[in-house]
N, C-alpha and C positions, 0 to 999 in steps of 0.2 A: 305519564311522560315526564313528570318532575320539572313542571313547570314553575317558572318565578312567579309567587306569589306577592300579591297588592301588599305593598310595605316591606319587602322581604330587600335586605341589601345583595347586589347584584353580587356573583360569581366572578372573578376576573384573573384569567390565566394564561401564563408563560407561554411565549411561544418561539423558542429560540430558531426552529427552522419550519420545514413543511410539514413534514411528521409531526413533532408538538404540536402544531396547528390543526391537526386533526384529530391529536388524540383532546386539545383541551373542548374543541368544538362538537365532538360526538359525543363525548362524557358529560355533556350537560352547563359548558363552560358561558354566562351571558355576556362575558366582553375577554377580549386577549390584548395581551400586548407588546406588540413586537418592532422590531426596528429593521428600518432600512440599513444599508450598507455603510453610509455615516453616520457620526455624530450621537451611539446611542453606547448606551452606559455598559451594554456587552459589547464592545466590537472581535470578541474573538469566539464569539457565537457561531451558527450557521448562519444567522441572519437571510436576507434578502433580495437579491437582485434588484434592478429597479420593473424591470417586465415580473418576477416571481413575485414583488411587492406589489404590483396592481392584482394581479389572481389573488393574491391573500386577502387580499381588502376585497376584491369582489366575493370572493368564497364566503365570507364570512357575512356578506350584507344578503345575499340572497337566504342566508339561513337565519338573519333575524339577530345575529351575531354583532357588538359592538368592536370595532378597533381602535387602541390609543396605542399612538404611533411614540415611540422613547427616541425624542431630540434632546435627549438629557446626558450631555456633555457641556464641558465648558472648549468654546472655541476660543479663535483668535482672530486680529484681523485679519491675517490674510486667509484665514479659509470661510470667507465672510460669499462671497461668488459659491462655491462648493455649497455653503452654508442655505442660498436662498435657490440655488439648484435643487437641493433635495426636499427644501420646504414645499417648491412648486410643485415636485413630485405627490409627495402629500396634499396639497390641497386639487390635486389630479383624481386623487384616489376617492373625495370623498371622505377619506378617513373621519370619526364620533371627536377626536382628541389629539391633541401631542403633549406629551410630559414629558418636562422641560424643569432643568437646575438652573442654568444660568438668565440672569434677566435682562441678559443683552438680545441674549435670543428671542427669551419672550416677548422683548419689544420689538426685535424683526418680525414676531408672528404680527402683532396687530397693526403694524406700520403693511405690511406687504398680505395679510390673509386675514382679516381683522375680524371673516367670519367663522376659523376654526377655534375653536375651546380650548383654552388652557388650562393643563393640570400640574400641578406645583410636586416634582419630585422630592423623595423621602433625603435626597442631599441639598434641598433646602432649609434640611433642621429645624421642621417645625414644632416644637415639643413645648409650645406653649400660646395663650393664646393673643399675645400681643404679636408671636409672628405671622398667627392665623390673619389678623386681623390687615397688617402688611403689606401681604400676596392679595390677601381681597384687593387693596385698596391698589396694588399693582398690576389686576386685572387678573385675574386665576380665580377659574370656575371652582376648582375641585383642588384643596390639599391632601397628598399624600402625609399623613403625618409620620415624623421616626418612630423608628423600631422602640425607642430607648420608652416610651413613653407609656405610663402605666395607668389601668382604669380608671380611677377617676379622673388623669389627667385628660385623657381623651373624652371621657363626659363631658368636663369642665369646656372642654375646646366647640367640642358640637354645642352645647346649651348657651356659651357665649357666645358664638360667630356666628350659629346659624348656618354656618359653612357646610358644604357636600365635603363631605370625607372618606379617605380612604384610609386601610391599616391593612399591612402585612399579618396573615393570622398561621402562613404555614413556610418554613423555607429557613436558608440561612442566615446566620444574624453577622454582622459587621462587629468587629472587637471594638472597633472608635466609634462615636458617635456620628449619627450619620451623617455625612459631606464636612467633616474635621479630620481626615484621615489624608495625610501624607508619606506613609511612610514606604507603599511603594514608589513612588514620586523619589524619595531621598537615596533608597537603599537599590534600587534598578532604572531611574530613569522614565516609569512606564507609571503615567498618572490615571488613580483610579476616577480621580475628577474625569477623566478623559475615555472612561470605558477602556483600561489594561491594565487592571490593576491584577499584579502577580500573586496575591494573596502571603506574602511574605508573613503576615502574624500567622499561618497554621504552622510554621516553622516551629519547633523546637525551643523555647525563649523558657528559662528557670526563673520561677519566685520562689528564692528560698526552699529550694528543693521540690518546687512542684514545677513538673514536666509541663510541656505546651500551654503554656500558662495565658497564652494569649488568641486560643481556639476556643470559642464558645459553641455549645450545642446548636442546632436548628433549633427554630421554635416551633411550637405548634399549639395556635390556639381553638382548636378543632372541637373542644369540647367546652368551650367557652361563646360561643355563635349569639346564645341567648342574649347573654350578658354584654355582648356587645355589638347587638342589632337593638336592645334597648338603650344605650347609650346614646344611639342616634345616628351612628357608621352608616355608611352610603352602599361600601363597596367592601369587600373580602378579599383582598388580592394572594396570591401563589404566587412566591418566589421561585425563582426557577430557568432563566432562559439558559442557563449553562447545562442544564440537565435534561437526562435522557427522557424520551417520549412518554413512556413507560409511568414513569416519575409522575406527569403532567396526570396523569389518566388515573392516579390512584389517589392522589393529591384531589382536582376535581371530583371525582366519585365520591371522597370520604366526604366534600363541603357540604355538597347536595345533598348526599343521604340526612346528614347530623341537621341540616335546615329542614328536610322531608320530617324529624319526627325521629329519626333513626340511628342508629349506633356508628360510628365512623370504626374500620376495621385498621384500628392502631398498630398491630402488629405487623401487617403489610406496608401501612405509611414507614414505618422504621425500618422493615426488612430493604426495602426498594430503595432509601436512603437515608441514614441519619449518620448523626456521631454522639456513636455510644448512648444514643436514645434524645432526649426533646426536651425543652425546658417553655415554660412559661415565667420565667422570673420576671420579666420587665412590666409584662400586664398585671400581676399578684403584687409589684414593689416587694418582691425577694432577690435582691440582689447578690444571692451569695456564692459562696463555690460550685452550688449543684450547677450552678449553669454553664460550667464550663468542661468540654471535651472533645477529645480528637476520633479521626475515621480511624478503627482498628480492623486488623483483618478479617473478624468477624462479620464484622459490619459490612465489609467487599463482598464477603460469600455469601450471603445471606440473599443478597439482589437475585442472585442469580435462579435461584429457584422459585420467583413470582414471578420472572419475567414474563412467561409465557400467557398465563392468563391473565395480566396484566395488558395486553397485545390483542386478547378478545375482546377485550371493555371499545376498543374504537376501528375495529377492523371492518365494519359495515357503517353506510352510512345512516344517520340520528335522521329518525322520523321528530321534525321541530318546528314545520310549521305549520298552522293548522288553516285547512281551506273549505271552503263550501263548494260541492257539484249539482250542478244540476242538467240534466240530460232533459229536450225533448225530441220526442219523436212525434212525425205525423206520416200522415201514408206517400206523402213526395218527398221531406226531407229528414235529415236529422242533426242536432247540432248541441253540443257539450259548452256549458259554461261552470268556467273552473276561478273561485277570487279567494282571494286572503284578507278580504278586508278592505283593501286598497287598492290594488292591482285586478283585473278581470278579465279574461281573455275569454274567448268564444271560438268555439272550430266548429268546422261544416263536417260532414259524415254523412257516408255511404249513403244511395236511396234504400227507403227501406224495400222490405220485399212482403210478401203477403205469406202470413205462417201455414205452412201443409199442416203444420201438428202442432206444437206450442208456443203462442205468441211472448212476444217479451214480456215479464213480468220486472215491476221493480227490483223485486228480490234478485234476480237472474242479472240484470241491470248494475245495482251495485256491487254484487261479489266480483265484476271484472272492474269495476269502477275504482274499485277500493285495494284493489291491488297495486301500490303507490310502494312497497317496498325496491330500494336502490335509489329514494328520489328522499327527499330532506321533507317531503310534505305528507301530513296524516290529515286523514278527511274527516270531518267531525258531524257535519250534513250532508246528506243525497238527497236530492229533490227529483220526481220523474214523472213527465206528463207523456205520456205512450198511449199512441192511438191502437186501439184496439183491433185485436187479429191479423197484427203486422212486426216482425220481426226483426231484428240485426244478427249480423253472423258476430261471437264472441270477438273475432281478428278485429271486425271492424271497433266494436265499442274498446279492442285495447289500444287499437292505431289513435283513435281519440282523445284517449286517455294521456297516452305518451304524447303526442304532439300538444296537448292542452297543456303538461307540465312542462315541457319545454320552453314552451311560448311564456306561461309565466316567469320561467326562473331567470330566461332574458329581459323581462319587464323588471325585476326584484335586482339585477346588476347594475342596472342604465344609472348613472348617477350625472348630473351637472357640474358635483365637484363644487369645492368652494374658489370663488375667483381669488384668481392672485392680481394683485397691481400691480401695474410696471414699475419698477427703481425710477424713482425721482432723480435726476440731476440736480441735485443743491448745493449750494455752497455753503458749508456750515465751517463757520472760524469761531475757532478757541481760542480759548488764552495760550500766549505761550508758557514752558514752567521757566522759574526763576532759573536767572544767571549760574547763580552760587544757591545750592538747596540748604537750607537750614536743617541745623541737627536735633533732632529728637531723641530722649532718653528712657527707656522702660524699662522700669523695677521691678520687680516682685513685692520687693521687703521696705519700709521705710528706714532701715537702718542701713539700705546699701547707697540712700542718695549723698552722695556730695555734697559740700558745702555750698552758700551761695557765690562766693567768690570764686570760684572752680566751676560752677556750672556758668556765670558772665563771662569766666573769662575762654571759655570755647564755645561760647556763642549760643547755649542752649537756649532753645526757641520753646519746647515743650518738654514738659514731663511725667512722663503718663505712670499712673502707680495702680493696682487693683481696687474695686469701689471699698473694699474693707476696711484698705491701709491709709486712705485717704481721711475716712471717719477717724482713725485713732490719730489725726497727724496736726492735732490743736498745737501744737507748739511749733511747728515747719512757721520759719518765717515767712509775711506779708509775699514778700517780691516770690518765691518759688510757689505758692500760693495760687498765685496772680499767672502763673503761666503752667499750672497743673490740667491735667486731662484725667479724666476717672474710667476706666479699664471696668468696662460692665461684665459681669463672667460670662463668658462663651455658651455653657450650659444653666437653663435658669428653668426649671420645671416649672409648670402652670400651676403648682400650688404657693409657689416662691414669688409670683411676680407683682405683689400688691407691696411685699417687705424690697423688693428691689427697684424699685419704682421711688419709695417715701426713702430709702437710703443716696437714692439718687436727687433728692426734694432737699435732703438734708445736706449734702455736697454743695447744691447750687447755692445754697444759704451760708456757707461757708466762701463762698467766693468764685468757685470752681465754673466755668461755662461751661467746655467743652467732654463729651462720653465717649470714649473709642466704644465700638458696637465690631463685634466679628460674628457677628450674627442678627437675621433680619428680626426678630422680636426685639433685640437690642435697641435697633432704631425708632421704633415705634414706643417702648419704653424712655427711651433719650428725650423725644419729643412730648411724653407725657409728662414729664416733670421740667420741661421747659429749658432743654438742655441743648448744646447745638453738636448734631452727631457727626463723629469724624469714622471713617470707616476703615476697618483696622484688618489685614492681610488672607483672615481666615471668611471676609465673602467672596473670596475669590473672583477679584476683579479681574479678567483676561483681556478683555475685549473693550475699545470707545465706547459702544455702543451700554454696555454694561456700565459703564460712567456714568453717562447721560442719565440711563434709568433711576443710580441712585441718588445724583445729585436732583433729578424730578421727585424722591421723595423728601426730599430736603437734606440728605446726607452733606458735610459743606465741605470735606475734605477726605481723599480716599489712598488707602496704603494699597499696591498692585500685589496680588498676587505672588508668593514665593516662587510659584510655578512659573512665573511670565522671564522669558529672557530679555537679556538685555537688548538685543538687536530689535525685540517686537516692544519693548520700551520707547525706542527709540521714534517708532511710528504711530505712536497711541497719542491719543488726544483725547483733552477731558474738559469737560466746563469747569471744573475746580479743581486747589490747589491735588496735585497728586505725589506721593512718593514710594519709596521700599525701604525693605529692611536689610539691613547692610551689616550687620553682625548679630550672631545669637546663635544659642543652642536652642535649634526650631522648633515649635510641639509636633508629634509625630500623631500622634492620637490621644483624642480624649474619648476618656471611659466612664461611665455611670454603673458599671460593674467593673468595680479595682480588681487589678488581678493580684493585688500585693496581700490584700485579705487572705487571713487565716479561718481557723472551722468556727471560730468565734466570730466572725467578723472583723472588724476596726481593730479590737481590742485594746493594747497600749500604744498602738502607731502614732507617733511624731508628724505623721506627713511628708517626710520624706524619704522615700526607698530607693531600694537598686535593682534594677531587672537585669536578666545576665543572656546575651543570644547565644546561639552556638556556635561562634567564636571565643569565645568568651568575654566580651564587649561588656562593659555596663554600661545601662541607662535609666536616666536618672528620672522615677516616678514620683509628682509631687499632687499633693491631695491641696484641695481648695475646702476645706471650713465639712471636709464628710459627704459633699453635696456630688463631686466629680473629681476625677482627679486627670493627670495628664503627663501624656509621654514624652521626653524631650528627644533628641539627637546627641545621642555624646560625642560627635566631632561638631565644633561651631564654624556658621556661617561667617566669612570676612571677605569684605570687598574691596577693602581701603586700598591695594595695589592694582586693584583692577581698574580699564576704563570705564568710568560710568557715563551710563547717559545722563542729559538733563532730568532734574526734575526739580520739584518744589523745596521737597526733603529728606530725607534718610532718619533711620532710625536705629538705635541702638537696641537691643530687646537683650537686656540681663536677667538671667532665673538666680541660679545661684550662688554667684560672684560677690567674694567682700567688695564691701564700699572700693578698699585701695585697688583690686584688679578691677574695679571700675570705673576709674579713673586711667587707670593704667592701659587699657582699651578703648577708653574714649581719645586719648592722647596719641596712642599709636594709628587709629585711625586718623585723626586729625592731621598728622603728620606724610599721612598718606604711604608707610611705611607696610613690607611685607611682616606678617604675623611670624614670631616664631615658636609658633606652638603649630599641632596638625586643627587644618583646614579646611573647611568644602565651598565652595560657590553654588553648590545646591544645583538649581536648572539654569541659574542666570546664563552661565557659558556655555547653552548647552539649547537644540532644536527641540520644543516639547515635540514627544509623542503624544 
């Protein structure tokens, strides 16, 4: 029956509508995970009704099946009502879980459902283990960790946290790092933060004469199971809810088998979908060209001749739960008891009759007993106490049969559900943000800051530079010193973070307080070296509630979201100082496989390239020290003629601007004058999707 075996990490697959849901559930699938109608990282899925979302969740507990429900978008306040509508739905359901990116939400889960289970989606960027440690301490049962993260880094995270984890081992891979990815957000309006992300990197985008330069293969770690169920992995998840049913059923088949002992039939996993075949680079730390490729038309025609037996694998339903029978009979009654363990039901049945010719035998007993196909349950005991030289007609003992499993599989749906609490009426007051928001300046380079007399005399309040430039910057005088913030790098892998941690020990010794953090490991690192964390635009703050949460980790000052407009600016509230960023060429995606790399690798690269789209646009790729690099926007963000709301601060964010155009941009803002160069205001003027 290819059952889960004691220690074995569980199965857990895609379920984008009713069909996947069937195919991942008869194919041997131990938990799925699918979304209701909002708020889930596919919304252009088939998803689920809220009546076809309670049958899924019941379908799946009757068969022994876990569900984790994807609440993994970032909201806003005003679909904050929408928001605990559909939570209540789920905690209606029963549902094992909800995985969840934003930690506004998560604190809606434990404020209003405190007894559903939180799992920390793969766009929380966990890829090391001070963010592991985090999300613990922020109430998450279970991290998904990213895609980017390579074996031992994932050893490392299990053997230090102790954490239930999960890893994507089949499916496609994201070009930016996971939950660092804006650039559907810039380039259509349609945020993949928000489940619509248009997939704009399969696009066509030249490095230096390599085509799709920004399409990485599907991964697949299917032949790798050992290696990383000793590691200490919880869960095997299947990427997938955009994909055909099909998909689900070959994908589940091939896990099960390769966990059974068995060979996984690779050439169907490819046939049914890849692009141009599968890579393992991020688990191996091969980060090189092989892992990048696009769907060619090979690859489309190929599907089509596995589909069909592909369609056999879940077309009956999975004998998967296992029950004990026991029939007795005596000469006035008879009566069937049918349990799983847990559950027991009992039926009455026909009187018996007295046998002309052959009384019931066990034997005779079970073969209609055990005809359980069409029903989810395999019998694994018969017990029969039968009074002798007395009979049943075969109808009666199947009427028994079927009405026993009925009766149970209505006992295996009934759920309690987790209570929801009623919305508190509270009054909760904030500070209000300052009058006039102070200006903040972000460098790259320490040769692009300004003098001190240039930065007093426009008021600069902060300085924030990268933890690198800050270490070489013994000669920055006392005063700009004295009002520095150290830029901890966004991507910091779990074998990096003991040297980023003592570089950040080193900073605080030089004077410096404050760690911008644009990522949750950042924070926890910030505070390890006794540093006070300000929260920098890439954790995606959307939501008050999302405030709150960071500032309860001690974050003491938070930058909103690029995503957030101005109008929902306008009604957020936060217990600490908050601001945005109000000019910059924005990162669109960070990468841990450059796509600027040659067959050599790195080779003589400078660290700074040029990507070309199919317009012929450049964008400008800049490499951090080997470790990551990242994509900017080649039109900049500029607000200085626009109304803004209140807030604390604004910030300036320069990449690679001389000193003199940055000064020349600080001034032209300051003056509140229109840019005349070309412009975006990104989402600010604009309703997220």
């Amino acid at each position: 029956m290819g059952e889960r075996k004691t220690g074995q990490p569980e199965v857990l697959a895609p379920a984008g509508g009713r069909e996947s849901l069937l195919a991942a559930v008869r194919c041997g699938a131990d938990a799925v995970y699918f979304g209701a109608t909002d708020f889930n990282a596919r919304r252009n899925a088939e998803n689920f009704s809220d009546g076809e979302f309670l049958e899924a969740v019941e379908y799946c507990r009757v068969r022994g099946v876990k569900v984790y429900v994807t609440l993994n978008t970032l909201v806003t306040d005003r679909e904050r009502d929408r928001l605990l509508k559909t939570l209540r739905l789920i905690a209606e359901s029963g549902a094992d879980a909800v995985i969840v990116q934003d930690l506004g939400v998560a604190s809606e889960v434990k404020r209003f459902c405190p007894s559903l289970p939180l799992h920390a989606s793969t766009q929380t960027a966990v890829h090391n283990v001070s963010g592991a440690k985090e999300l613990i301490k922020a109430g998450f049962e279970r991290l998904v960790l990213a895609r980017e993260c390579s074996a031992s880094e994932i050893k490392k995270i299990c053997a230090e946290t102790g954490a239930e984890t999960e890893i994507f081992v089949h499916g496609a891979h994201c070009m930016s790092v996971s939950g660092m990815c804006y650039m559907s957000s810039a380039f259509g309006g349609r945020s993949g933060n928000r489940g619509l992300c248009a997939q704009p990197c399969r696009l066509n985008f030249n490095a230096d004469g390599r085509e799709y330069a920004l399409s990485l293969k599907d991964m697949s770690l299917i032949d790798r199971l050992e290696e990383i169920t000793a590691a200490g992995v919880s869960s095997l998840k299947i990427e997938g809810r955009m994909k055909r049913p099909e998909y689900v059923a070959a994908a589940v088949t091939a896990v099960k088998k390769r966990l059974a002992g068995g060979e996984a039939d690779e050439k169907t996993l490819r046939d049914v979908f890849s692009r141009s075949g599968f890579t393992d680079g991020y688990f191996t730390g091969h980060r090189d060209l092989s892992m990048f490729g696009s769907r060619t038309k090979d690859d489309v025609t190929a599907a089509a001749a596995v589909l069909p037996a592909l369609r056999n694998l879940y077309k009956d339903e999975r004998a998967c739960v296992p029950v004990d029978m026991r029939l007795e009979m005596t000469q006035t009654d008879s009566k069937l008891s049918v349990s799983d363990g847990v559950n027991a039901v009992e039926i009455s049945g026909d009187i018996p009759q007295k046998a002309l010719k052959a009384e019931l035998s066990p034997e005779l007993a079970s073969r209609s007993l055990l005809k359980l196909g069409g029903t989810p349950y395999c019998c694994e005991r018969v017990g029969c106490s039968l009074a002798a030289g007395y009979t049943l007609p075969v109808s009666s003992l199947n009427k028994m049969r079927r009405e026993a499993t009925e009766k149970l599989t209505e006992l295996r749906a009934r759920t309690d559900g987790h209570p929801f609490l009623s919305p508190e009426k509270t009054d909760i007051l904030y500070r209000a943000p300052a009058d006039t928001a102070a200006v903040r300046l972000r460098f790259e380079k320490l040769s692009q800051v300004p003098g001190e007399t240039f930065l007093r005399s426009v008021g600069c309040a902060k300085i924030i530079l990268p933890l690198r430039e800050i270490l070489k910057s013994s000669g920055l005088p006392d005063g700009i010193m004295r009002i520095a913030c150290a830029e901890i790098p966004p991507f910091v892998g779990a074998g990096d973070e003991a040297e980023t941690v003592r570089d950040l020990e080193k900073c605080r010794a030089l004077g410096v307080k404050y760690a911008l953090c644009e990522n949750i490991g950042a924070v926890y690192m910030a505070k390890t070296a006794n540093m006070l964390p300000v929260g920098g635009h890439m954790l995606n703050i959307l939501n008050s509630a999302a405030a709150r949460a960071y500032a309860s980790l001690g974050v003491r000052e938070i930058t909103l979201s690029a995503e957030m407009s101005f109008a929902a600016m306008r009604e957020f509230s936060s217990p600490v100082p908050f601001g945005f960023i109000t000019y910059g060429h924005m990162p669109l995606m960070r990468f841990r496989c450059c796509p600027m790399q040659g067959k050599n690798g790195c080779g003589d690269c400078r660290g700074v390239r040029t990507l070309t789209d199919r317009r012929g646009d450049k964008m400008t790729v800049l490499c951090s020290d080997r470790r990551y690099s990242t994509l900017f926007n080649p039109v900049p963000l500029y607000t200085g003629n626009m109304r803004m709301p209140k807030s604390d601060f604004v910030t300036l964010y320069f990449t690679t601007e001389t000193e003199e155009k940055c000064r020349g941009i600080t001034e032209l803002f300051m003056s509140r004058e229109n840019a005349p160069f070309p412009k975006t205001s990104w989402m600010y003027d604009k309703e997220l999707k």
